[in-house]
N, C-alpha and C positions, 0 to 999 in steps of 0.2 A: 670539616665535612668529610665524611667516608659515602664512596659511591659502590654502590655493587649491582650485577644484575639476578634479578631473583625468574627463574623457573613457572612462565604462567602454566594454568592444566591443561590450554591446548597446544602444547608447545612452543606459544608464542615466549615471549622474554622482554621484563616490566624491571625500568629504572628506578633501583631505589636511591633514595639520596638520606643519611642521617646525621642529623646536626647533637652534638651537644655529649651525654656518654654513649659511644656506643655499646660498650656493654652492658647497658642500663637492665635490668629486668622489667618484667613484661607489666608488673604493676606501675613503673614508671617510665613508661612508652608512651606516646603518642601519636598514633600514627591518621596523619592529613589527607583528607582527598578533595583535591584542587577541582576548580569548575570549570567551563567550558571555555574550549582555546588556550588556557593556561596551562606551563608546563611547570616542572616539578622548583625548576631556578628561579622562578616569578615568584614563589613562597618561597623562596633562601629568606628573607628580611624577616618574615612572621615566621618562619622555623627557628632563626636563629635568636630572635628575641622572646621568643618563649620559651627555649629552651633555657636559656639562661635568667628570665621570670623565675621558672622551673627550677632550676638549681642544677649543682654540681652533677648529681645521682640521675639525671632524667635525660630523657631522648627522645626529639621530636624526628620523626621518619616524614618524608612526603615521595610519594614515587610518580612517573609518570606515566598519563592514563594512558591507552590505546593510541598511537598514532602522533604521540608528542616524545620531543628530547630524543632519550634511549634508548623507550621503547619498541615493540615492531607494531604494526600497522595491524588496525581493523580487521581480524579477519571478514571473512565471508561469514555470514549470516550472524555480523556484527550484533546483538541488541545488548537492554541490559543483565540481561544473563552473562554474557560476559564481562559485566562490569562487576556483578555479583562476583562471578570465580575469581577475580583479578582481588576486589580487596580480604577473600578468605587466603587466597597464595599470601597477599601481604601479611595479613595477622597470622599467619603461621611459619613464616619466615623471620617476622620480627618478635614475637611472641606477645604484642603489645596487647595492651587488656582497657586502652583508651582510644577511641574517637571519634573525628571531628572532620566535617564537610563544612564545605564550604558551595554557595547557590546550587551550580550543577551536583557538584562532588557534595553535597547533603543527599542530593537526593536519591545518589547513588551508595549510599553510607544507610538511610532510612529504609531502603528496600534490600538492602545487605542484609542488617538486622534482622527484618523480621522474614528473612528466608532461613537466616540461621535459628528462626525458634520454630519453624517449623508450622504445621497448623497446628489444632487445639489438639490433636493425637502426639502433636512432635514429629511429623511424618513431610517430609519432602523433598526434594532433590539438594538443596541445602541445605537441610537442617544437622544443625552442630551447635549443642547448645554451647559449648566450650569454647565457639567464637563467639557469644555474644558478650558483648563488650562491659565491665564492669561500668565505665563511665562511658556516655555516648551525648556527644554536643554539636548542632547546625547552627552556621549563622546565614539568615540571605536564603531559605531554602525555595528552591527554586522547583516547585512541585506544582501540578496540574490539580491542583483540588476540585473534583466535580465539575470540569469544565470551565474552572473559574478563570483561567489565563487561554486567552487569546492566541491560538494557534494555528490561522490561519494564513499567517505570511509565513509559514516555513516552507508552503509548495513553492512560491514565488521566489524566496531564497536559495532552497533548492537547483531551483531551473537557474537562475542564476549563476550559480557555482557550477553546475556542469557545463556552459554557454562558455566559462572564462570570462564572464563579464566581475570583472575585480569591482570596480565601483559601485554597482548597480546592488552587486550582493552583501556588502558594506555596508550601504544605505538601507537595504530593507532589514538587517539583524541591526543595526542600532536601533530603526524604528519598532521593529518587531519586539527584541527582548527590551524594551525600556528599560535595561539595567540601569541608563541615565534619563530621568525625565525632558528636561532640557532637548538636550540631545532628539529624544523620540518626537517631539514635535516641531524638529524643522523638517522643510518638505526635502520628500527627497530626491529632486533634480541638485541639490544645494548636497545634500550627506554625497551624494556620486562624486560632484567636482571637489571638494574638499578630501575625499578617498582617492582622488587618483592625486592632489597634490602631495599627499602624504604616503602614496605609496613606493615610492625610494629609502624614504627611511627605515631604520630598526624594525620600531614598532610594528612598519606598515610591511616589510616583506616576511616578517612573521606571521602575522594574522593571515596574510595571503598563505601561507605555505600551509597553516593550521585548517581555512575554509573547506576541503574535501571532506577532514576528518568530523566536524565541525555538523556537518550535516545530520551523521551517523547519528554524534551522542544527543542535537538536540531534538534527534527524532526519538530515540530510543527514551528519551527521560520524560517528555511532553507531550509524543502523540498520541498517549490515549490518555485519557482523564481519571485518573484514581479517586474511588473513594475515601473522604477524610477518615470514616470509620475504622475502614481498612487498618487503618495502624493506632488502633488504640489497643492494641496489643503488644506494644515496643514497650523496653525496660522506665519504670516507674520513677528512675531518675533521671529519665532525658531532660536533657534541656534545649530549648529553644533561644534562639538567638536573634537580636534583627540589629540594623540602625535604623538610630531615628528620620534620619536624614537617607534613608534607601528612599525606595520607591513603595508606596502604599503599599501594592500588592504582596510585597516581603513579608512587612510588618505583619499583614492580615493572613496571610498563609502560616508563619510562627507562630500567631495567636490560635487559628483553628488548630491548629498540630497539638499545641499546649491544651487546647480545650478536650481534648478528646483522649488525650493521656494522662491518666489517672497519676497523680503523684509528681507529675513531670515540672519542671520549673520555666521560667520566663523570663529576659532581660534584656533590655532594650537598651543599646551604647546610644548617650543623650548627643554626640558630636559620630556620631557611628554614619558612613555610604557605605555601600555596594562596594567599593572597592577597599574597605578599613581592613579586613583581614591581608590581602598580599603585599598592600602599604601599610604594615605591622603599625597600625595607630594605638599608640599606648596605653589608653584606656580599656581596647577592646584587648592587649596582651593581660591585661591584668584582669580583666575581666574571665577570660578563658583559664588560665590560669589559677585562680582560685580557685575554679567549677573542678577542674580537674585534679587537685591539691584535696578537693574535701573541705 
């Protein structure tokens, strides 16, 4: 793995991490953007096994977003406008010509795109058509279609996180983002004590150290509700991604995306959750993999 730090536009500074060749060119790059709370070593397993999927020649990149690993922190008037400039600095740094989000980091990947095409003139504060990605692929996308996702426990998240209440803010983003069904239906006096017995661990002083930043991007990706329309103008080979086994709501957000992009493809991992991309499950490397092979 070669790590470097790549130069963001507002002078922040964004960790990249690449597995596999690094001097791959740009037609066989891939470059990943991770979802919400996850940093760029949480995809080291699905970097490193698609890369090698991939073959000798290829290069998966994944760097870290705002406020994770190596990067620097949020600026002030954090939205996803800066998530936009962050993955153009990336594809112009690595010169890749493929990618691929994952739930949060889809959504931040889908409204990249089509800031880099511009509106129907070519005309925008993003637009460059020469970053729009030859291959472009979501699994898990984790988008507000028309209001259709439930956004109303992020205030209470929020106040949460700013209170220092660890547990309390814990309990209402498991129930809230239903990334796990299960999970979103126990009550949460039960998700509070089960977050604080796990907050000593690994996992658990991570996530805590992550919840400030955490606030930013799932406001910036969620708080207002996009029209599906809206991106039926993304390139005519996207592909959509779900598992079977996510949470409804995935599945049904990939399917409207697919239905409203002309050309675009659809494929459903039949042993595929919510978490199969950064626990590199096989099926879904292979499945990625082809999409991006051609």
């Amino acid at each position: 793995m070669r790590e470097r730090i790549v130069p963001a536009s507002d002078a922040g500074r964004l960790s990249l991490h690449t597995y596999g060749a690094a001097d791959a060119v740009g037609e066989r790059r891939v470059l990943v953007v991770g979802g919400a709370f996850l940093t760029a070593l949480i995809y080291r397993p699905f970097a490193l096994a698609l890369s090698r999927r991939l073959g000798a020649e290829w290069a998966v990149d994944v760097y870290d977003r705002r406020g994770r690993g190596g990067s620097t922190a949020q600026p002030a008037g954090y939205s996803m406008e800066t998530e936009i400039a962050d993955v153009a600095a990336m594809l112009r740094a690595t010169g890749a010509r493929n990618l691929f989000g994952h739930s949060l980091g889809a959504a931040v990947v889908l409204n990249a795109v089509q800031a880099f095409q511009g509106d129907d003139a070519g005309h925008g504060a993003f637009a460059d058509p020469a970053l729009v990605p030859d291959r472009l692929a979501v699994y898990d996308p984790m988008v507000n279609l028309d209001g259709n996702l439930d956004t109303a426990w992020l205030d209470g998240f929020s106040r949460a996180v700013d209170a220092g209440d660890y547990g309390r803010a814990v309990a209402r983003l498991r129930r809230g983002a239903k990334t796990s069904p299960a999970v979103a239906r126990v009550p949460e006096p039960v998700l509070v004590a089960l977050a604080a017995a796990t907050s000593g661990t690994r996992a658990g002083r991570a996530l805590r150290a992550a919840l400030p930043t955490g606030v930013g991007e799932l406001t910036a990706a969620l708080g207002e509700a996009e029209d599906a329309a809206g991106f039926a103008r993304l390139p005519r080979n996207t592909h959509f991604m779900a598992g079977s086994r996510s949470p409804r709501y995935f599945r049904d957000t990939a399917l409207r995306l697919h239905d409203v992009v002309a050309g675009s493809g659809y494929e459903e991992s039949p042993r595929g959750i919510h978490a199969s991309v950064p626990a590199a499950v096989g099926e879904l490397i292979d499945d990625v993999a082809e999409y991006f092979q051609g």
